[in-house]
DOMARKE-771025 format. One line per 4 residues: for each residue x, y, z of N, C-alpha, C. Coordinates in Angstrom, 2 decimals. Example, Ala and Ser with C-alpha at 12.3 -4.5 7.8 and 13.67 -1.06 7.14 Angstrom:
13.19/-5.69/7.80/12.30/-4.50/7.80/13.20/-3.30/7.80 | 12.85/-2.25/7.08/13.67/-1.06/7.14/12.90/0.03/7.87
This chain:
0.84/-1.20/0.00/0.00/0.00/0.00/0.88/1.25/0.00 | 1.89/1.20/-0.66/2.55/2.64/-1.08/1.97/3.74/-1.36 | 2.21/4.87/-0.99/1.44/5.84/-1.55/1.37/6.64/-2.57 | 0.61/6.89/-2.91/0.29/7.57/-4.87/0.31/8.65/-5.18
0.96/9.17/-6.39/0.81/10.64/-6.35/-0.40/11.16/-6.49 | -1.12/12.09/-6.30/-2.06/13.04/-6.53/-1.63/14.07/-6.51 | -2.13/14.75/-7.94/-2.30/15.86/-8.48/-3.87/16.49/-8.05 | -4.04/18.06/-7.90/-6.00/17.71/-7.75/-5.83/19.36/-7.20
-6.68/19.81/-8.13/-7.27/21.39/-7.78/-8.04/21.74/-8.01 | -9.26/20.51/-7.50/-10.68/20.91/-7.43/-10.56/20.37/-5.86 | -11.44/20.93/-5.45/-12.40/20.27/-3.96/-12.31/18.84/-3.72 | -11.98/18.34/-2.55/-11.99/16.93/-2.53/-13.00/16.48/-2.19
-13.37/15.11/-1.95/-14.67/14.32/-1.87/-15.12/15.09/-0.27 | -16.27/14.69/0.14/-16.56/14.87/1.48/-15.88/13.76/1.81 | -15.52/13.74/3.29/-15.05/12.73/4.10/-13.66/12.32/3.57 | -13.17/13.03/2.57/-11.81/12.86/2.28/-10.73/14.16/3.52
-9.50/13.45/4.18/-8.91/14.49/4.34/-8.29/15.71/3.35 | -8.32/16.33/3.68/-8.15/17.28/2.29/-6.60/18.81/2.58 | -6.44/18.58/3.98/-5.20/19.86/4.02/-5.03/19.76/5.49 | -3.84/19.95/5.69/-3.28/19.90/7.65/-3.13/21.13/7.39
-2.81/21.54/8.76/-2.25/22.77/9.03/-1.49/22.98/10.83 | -0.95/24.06/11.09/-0.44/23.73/12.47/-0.39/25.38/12.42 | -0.18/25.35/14.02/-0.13/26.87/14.88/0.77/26.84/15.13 | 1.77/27.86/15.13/3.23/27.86/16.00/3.61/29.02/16.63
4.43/29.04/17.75/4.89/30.31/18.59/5.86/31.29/17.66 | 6.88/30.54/16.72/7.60/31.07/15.95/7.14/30.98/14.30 | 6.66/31.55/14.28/6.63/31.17/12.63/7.79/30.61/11.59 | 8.43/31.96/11.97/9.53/32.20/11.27/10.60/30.73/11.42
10.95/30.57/12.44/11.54/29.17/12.56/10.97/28.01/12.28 | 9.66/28.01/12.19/8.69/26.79/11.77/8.96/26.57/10.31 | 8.94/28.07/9.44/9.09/27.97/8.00/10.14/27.61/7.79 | 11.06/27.88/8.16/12.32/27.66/8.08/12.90/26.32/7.91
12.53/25.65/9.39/12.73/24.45/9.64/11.63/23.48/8.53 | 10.89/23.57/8.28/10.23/22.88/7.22/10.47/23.15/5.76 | 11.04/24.66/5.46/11.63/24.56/3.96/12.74/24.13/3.86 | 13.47/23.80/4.81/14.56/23.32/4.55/14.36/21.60/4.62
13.99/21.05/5.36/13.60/19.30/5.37/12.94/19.04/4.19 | 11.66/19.72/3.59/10.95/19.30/2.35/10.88/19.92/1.30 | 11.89/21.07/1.17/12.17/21.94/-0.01/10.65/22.60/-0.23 | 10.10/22.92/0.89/8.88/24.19/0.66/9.11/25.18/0.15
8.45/25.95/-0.22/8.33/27.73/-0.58/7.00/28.22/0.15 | 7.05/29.30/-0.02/5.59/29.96/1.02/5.43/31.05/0.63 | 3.41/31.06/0.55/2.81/32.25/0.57/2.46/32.92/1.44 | 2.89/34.16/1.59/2.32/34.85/3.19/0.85/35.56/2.79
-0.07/35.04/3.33/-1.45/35.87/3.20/-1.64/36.92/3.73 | -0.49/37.66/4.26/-0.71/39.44/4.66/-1.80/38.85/5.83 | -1.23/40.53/6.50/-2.26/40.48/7.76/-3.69/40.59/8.13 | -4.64/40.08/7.10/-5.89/39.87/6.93/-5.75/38.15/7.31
-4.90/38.02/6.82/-4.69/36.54/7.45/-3.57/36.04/8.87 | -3.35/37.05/9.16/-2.42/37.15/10.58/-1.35/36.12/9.64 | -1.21/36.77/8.68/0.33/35.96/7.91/0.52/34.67/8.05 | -0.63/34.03/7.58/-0.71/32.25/7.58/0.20/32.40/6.33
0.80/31.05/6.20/1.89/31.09/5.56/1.43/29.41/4.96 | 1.06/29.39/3.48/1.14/28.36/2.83/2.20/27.66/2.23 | 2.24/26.64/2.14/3.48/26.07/1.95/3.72/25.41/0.62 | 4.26/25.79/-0.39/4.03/24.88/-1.71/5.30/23.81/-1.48
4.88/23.07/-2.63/5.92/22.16/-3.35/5.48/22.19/-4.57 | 6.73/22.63/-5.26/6.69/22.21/-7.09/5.44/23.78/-7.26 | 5.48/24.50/-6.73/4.33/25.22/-6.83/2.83/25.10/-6.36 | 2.59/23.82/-5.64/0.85/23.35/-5.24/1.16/23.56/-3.83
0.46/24.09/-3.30/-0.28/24.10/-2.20/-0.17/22.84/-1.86 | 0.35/22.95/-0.01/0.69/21.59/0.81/0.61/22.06/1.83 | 0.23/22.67/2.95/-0.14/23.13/4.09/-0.29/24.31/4.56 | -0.94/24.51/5.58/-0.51/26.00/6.08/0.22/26.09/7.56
1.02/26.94/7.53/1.60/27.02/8.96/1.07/28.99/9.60 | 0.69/28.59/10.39/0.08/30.20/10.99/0.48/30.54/12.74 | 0.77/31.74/12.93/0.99/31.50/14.56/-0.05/31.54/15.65 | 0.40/31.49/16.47/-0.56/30.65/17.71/-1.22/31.98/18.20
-2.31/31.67/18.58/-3.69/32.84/18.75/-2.79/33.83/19.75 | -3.00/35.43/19.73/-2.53/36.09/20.72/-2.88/35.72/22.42 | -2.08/35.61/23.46/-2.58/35.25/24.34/-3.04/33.49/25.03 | -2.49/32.89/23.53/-2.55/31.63/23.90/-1.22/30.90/24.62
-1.60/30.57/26.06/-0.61/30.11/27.35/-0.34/28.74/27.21 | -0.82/28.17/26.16/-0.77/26.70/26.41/0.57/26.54/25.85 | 1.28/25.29/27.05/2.63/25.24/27.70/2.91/24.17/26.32 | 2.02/23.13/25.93/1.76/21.69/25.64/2.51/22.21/23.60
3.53/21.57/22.98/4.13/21.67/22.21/2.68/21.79/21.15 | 2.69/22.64/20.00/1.34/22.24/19.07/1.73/21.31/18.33 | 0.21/20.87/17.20/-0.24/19.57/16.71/-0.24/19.96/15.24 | 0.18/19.37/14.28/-0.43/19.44/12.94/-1.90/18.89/13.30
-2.80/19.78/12.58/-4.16/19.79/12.54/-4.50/19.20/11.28 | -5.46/18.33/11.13/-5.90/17.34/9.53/-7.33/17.84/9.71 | -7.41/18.35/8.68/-8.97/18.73/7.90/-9.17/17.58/7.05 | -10.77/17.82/7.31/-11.79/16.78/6.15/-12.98/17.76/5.65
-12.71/16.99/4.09/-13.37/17.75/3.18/-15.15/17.56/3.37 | -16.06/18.75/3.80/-17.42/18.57/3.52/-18.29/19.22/2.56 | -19.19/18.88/1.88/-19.98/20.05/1.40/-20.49/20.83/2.21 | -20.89/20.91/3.66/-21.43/21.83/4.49/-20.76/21.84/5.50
-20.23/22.86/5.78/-19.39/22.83/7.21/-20.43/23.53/8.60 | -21.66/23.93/8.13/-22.39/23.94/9.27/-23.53/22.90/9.25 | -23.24/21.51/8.08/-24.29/20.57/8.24/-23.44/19.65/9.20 | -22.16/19.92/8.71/-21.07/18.83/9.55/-20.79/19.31/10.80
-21.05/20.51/11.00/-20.95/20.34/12.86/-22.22/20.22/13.72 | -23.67/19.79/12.81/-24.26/19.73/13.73/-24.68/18.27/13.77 | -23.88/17.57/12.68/-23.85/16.21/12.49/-22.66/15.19/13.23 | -21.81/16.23/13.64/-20.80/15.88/14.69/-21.52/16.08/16.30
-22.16/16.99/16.31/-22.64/16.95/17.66/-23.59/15.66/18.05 | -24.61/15.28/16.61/-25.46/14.27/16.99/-24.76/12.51/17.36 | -23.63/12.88/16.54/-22.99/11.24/16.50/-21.74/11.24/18.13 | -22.23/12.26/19.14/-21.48/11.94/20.20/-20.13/13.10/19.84
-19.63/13.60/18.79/-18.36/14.47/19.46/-18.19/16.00/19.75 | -17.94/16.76/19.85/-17.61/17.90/20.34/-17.18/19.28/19.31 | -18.02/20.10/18.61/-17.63/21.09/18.19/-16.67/22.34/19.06 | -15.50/22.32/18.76/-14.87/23.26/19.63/-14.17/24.78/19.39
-14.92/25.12/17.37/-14.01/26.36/16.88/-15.75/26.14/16.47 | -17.17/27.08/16.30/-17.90/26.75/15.33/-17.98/26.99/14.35 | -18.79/27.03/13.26/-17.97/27.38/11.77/-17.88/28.69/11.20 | -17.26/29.01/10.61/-16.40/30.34/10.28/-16.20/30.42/9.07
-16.51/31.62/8.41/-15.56/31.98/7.15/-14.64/32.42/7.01 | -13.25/31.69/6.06/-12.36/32.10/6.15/-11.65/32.96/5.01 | -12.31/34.58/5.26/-12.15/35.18/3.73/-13.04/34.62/2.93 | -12.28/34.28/1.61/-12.87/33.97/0.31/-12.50/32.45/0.16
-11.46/31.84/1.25/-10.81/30.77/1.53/-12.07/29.34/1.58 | -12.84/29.59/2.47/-13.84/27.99/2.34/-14.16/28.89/3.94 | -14.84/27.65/4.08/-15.68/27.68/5.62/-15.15/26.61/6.39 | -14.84/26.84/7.82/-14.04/25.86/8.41/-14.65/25.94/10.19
-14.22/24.81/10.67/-14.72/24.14/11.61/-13.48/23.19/12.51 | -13.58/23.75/13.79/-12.61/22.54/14.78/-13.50/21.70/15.46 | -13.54/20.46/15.55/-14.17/19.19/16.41/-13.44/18.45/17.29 | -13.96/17.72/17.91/-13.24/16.49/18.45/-14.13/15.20/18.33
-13.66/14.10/18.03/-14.92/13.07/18.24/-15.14/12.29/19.63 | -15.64/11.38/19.68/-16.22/11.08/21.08/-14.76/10.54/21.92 | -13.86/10.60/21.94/-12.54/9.85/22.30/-12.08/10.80/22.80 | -11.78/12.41/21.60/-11.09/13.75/22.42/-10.06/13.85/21.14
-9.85/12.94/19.92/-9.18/13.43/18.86/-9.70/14.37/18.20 | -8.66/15.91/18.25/-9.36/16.86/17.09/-9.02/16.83/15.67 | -9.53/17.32/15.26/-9.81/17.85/14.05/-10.47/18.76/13.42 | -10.34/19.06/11.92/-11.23/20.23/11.53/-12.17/19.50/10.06
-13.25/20.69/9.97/-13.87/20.33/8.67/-13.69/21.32/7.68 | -14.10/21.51/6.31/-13.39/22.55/5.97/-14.54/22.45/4.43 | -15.12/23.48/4.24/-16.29/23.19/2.88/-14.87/24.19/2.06 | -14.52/24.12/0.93/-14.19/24.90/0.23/-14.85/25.79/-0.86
-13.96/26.95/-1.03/-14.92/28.13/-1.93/-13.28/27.98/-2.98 | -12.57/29.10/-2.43/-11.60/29.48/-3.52/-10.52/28.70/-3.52 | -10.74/28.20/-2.26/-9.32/27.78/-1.72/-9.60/25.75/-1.34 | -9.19/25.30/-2.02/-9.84/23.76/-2.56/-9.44/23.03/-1.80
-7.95/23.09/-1.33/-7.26/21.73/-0.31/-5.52/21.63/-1.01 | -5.57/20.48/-0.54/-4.21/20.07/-0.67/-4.09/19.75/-1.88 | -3.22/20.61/-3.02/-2.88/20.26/-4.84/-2.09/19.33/-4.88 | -1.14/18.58/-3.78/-0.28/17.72/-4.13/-0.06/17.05/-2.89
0.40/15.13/-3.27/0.37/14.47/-2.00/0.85/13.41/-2.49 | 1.02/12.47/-1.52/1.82/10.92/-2.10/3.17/11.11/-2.75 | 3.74/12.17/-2.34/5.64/12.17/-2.70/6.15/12.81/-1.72 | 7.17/12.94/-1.86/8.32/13.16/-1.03/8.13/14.75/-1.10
8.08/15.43/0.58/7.92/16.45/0.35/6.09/17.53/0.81 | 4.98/15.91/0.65/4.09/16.39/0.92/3.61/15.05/1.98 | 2.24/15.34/2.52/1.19/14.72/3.12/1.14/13.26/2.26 | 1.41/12.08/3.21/1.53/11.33/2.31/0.23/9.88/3.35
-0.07/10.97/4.51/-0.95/9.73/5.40/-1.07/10.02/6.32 | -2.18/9.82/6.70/-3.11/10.51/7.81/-3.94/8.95/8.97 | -3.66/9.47/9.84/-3.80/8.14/10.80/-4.63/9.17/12.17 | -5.57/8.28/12.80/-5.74/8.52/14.23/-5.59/7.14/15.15
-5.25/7.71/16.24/-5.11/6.77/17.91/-5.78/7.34/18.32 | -7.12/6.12/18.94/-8.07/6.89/19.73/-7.98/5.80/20.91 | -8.55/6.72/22.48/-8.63/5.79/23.33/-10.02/4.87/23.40 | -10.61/4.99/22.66/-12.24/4.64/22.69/-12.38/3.89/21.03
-11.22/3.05/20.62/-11.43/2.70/19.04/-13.13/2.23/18.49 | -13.64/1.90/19.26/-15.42/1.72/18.68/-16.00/2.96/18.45 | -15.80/3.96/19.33/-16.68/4.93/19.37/-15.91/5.68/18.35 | -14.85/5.67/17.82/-14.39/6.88/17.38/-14.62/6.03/15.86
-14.67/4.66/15.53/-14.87/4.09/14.06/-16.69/4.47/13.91 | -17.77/4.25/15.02/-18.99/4.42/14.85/-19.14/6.15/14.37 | -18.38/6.76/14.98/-18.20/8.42/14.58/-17.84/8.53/13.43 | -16.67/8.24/12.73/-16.45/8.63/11.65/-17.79/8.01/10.33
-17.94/7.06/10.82/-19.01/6.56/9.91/-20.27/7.55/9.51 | -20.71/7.53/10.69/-21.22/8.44/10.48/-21.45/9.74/10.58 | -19.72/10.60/10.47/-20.47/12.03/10.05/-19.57/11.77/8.12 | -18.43/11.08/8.47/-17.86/10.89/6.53/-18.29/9.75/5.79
-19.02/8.78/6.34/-19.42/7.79/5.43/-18.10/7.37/5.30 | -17.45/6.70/6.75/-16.06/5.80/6.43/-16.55/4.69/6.77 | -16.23/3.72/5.85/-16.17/1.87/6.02/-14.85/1.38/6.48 | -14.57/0.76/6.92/-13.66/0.09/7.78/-13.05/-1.39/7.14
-11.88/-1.27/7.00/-11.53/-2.63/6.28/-9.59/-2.62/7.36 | -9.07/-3.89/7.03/-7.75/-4.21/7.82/-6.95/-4.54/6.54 | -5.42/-4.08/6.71/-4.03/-4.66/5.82/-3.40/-4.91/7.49 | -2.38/-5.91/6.21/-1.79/-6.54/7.10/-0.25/-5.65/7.26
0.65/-5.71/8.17/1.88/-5.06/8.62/2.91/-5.65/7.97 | 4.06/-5.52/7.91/4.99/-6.29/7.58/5.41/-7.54/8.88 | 4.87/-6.83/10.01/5.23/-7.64/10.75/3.86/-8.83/11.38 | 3.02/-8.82/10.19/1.99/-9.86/10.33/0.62/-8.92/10.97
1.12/-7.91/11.71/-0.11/-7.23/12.49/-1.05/-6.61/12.13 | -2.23/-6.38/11.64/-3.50/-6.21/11.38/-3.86/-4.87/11.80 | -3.85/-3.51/10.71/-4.23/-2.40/10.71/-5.98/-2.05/10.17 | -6.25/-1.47/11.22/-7.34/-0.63/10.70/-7.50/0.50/9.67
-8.20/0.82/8.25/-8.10/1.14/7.52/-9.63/1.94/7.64 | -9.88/2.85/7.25/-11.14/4.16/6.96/-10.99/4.27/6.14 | -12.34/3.59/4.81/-12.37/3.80/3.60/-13.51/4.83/3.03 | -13.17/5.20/1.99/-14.38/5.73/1.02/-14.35/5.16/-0.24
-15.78/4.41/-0.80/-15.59/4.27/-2.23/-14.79/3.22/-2.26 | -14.79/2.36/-0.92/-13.64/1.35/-1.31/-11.99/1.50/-1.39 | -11.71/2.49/-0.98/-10.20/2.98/-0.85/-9.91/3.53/0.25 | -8.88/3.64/0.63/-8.21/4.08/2.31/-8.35/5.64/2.24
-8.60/5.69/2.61/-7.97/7.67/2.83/-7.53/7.92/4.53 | -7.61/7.37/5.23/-6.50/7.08/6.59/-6.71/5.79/7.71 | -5.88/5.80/8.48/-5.46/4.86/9.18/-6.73/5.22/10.63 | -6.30/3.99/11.35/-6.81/4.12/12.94/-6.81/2.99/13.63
-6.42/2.74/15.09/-5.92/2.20/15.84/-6.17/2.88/17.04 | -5.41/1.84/18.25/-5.54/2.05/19.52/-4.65/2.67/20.09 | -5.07/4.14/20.80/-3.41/4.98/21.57/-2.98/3.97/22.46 | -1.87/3.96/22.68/-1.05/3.32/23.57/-0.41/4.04/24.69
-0.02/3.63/25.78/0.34/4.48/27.01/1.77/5.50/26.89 | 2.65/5.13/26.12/3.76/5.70/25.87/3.71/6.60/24.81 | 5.06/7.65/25.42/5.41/8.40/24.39/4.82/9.94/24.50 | 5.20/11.44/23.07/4.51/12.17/23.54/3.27/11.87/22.91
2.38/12.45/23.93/1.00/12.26/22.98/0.32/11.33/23.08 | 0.93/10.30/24.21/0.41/8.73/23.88/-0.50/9.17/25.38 | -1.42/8.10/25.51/-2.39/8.39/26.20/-4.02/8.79/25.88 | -3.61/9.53/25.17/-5.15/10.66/24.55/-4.67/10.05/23.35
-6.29/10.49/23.14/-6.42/10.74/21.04/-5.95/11.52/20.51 | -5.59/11.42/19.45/-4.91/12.09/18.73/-4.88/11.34/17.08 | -4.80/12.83/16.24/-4.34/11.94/14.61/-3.00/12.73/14.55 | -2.73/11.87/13.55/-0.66/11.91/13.56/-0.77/12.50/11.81
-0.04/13.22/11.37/0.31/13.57/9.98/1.63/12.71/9.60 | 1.59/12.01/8.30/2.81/11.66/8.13/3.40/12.46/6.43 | 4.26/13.04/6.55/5.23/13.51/5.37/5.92/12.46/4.94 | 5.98/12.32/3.62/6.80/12.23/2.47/8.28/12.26/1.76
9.42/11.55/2.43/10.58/11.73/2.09/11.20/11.13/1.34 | 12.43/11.29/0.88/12.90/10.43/-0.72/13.85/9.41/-0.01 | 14.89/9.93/1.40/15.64/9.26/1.89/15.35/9.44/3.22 | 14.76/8.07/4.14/14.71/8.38/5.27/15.91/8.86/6.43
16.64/8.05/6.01/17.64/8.41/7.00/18.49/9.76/6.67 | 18.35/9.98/5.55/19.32/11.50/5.46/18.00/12.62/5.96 | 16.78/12.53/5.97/15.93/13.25/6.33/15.95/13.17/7.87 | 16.00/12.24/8.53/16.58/12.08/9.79/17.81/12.97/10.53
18.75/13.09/9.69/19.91/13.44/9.72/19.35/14.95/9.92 | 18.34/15.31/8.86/18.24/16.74/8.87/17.37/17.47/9.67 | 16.78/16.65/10.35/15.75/17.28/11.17/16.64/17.18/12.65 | 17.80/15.95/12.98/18.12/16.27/13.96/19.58/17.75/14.19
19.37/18.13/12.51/20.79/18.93/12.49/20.03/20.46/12.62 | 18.45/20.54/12.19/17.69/21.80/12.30/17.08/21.83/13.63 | 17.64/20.79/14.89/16.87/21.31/15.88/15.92/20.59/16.72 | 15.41/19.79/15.73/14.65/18.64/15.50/14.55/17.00/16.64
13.77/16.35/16.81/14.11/15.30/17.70/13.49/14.22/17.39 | 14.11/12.66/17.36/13.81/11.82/17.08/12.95/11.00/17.88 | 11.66/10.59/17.74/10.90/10.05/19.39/10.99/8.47/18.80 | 11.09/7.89/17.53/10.64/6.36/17.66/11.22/6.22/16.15
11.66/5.23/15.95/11.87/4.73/14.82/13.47/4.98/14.15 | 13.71/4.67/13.10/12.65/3.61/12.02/12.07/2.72/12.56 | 10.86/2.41/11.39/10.25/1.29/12.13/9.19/1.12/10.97 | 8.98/-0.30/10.46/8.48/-0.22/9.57/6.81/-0.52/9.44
6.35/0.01/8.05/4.90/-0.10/7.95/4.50/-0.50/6.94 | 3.03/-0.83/6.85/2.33/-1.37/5.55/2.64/-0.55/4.28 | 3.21/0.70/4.18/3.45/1.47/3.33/5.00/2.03/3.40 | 5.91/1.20/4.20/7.12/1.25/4.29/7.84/1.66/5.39
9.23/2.55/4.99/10.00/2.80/6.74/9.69/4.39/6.99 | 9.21/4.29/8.14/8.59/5.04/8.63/9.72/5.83/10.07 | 9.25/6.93/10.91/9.74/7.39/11.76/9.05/8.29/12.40 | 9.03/8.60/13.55/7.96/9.59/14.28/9.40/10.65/15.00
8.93/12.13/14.60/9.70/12.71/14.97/9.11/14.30/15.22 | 10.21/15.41/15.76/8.76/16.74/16.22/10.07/17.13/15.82 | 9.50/18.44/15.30/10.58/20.03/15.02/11.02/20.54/15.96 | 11.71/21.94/15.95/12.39/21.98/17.13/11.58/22.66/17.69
10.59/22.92/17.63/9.82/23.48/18.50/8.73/22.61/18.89 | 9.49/21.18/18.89/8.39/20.43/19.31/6.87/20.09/18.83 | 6.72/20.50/17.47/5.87/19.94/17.17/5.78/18.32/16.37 | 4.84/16.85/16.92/5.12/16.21/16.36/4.70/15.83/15.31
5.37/14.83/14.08/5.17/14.82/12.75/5.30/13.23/12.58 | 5.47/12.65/11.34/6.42/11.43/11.55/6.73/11.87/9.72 | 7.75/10.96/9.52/8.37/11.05/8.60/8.20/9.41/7.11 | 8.07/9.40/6.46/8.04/7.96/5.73/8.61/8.02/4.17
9.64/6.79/4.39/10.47/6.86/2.83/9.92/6.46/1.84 | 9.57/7.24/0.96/8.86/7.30/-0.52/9.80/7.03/-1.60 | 10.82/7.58/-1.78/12.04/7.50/-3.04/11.42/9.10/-3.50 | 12.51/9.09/-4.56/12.33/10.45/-5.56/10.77/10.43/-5.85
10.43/11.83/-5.74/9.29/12.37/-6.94/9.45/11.22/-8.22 | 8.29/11.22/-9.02/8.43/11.65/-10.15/7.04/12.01/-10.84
């Protein structure tokens, strides 16, 4: 189950993830530290957008990085945030409230950007929803460099598979590991669009729910090399997966990510 390129600058399906994003204390070092590991470039949206800062590759749109709300004290390192694509982002938060989880940003327009939404589902994993207008999602994915897989650990794995079902219409199917072990898979249409499993007690983050972003690299271990030379810290791995060698690691400002070897673009 390697992952595939996509090209795509229309709107994604509902219930597809469709764009991460993360908050940071430093911007400036966040951009930094990430154009240099995945050869980004960035758009600054001026201060109508408190200078969210999009991140291309090859020219497409691949995330946004923006800084952390004025006044926000929280001690706790931030999260890449994973959006899912809806046609209604105020049908989807009141369709999140009925299936048990927690609206916690309600929905908003963002500019001319789409309409967007923060949740949690019944476990305490957040996330966002996100209807698009001008601004469609993620143009590029499945290479080195971008979003290549999207996973949650929940402490409540029933409640949080009965949730997704029903607010994205995810079906549930298992691959097997390299090491024989049996992954949970969230499908649409018969295809994966992310992972899910049980949090485990260790580690950061371990404990609670949470979804994990994984990036796209050509060489794991020299990408390794570079994240621990920008600052960067290694929490687990290599270690391998149904879609290859993998690594879980946070920037230097502590935010965590994981990392997975793809080979070259092409």
């Amino acid at each position: 189950m390697r992952p595939e390129k996509v090209l795509r600058d229309s709107p994604w399906p509902h219930g597809h993830p469709c764009w991460v994003e993360v908050q940071v204390e430093h911007l400036g070092r966040a951009s930094a530290f990430y154009g240099q590991l995945f050869g980004w470039t960035y758009l600054d949206h001026g201060p109508d957008y408190q200078h969210y800062l999009t991140a291309r590759l090859d020219g497409r749109a691949v995330a946004d990085i923006g800084p952390r709300p004025a006044g926000d004290t929280t001690a706790e390192p931030s999260a890449w945030l994973v959006c899912f694509a809806v046609d209604s982002t105020d049908e989807a938060a009141e369709q999140i409230t009925r299936a048990g989880g927690t609206v916690l940003l309600p929905p908003l327009d963002v500019g001319t950007h789409g309409r967007f939404a923060v949740a949690a589902d019944p476990a305490g994993a957040t996330f966002a929803v996100w209807q698009a207008r001008a601004y469609a999602g993620t143009q590029i994915a499945g290479v080195a460099g971008s979003v290549v897989w999207h996973h949650c650990l929940s402490t409540d794995l029933e409640a949080s598979l009965a949730f997704y079902a029903d607010v994205f219409g995810h079906t549930v199917s298992r691959s097997s590991g390299p090491d024989g072990e049996k992954h949970l898979l969230l499908e649409l249409g018969g295809r994966p669009v992310a992972g899910i499993g049980e949090a485990g007690p260790e580690g950061p983050a371990e404990g609670s729910s949470h979804w994990r972003v994984r990036f796209g690299v050509a060489d794991l271990d020299a990408a390794l090399k570079t994240v621990l030379e920008l600052g960067g810290t290694l929490h687990e791995g290599p270690f391998g997966t149904p879609q290859g060698r993998c690594a879980r690691v946070a920037d230097e400002q502590g935010t965590p990510f994981e990392v997975l070897e793809v080979g070259e673009p092409v």
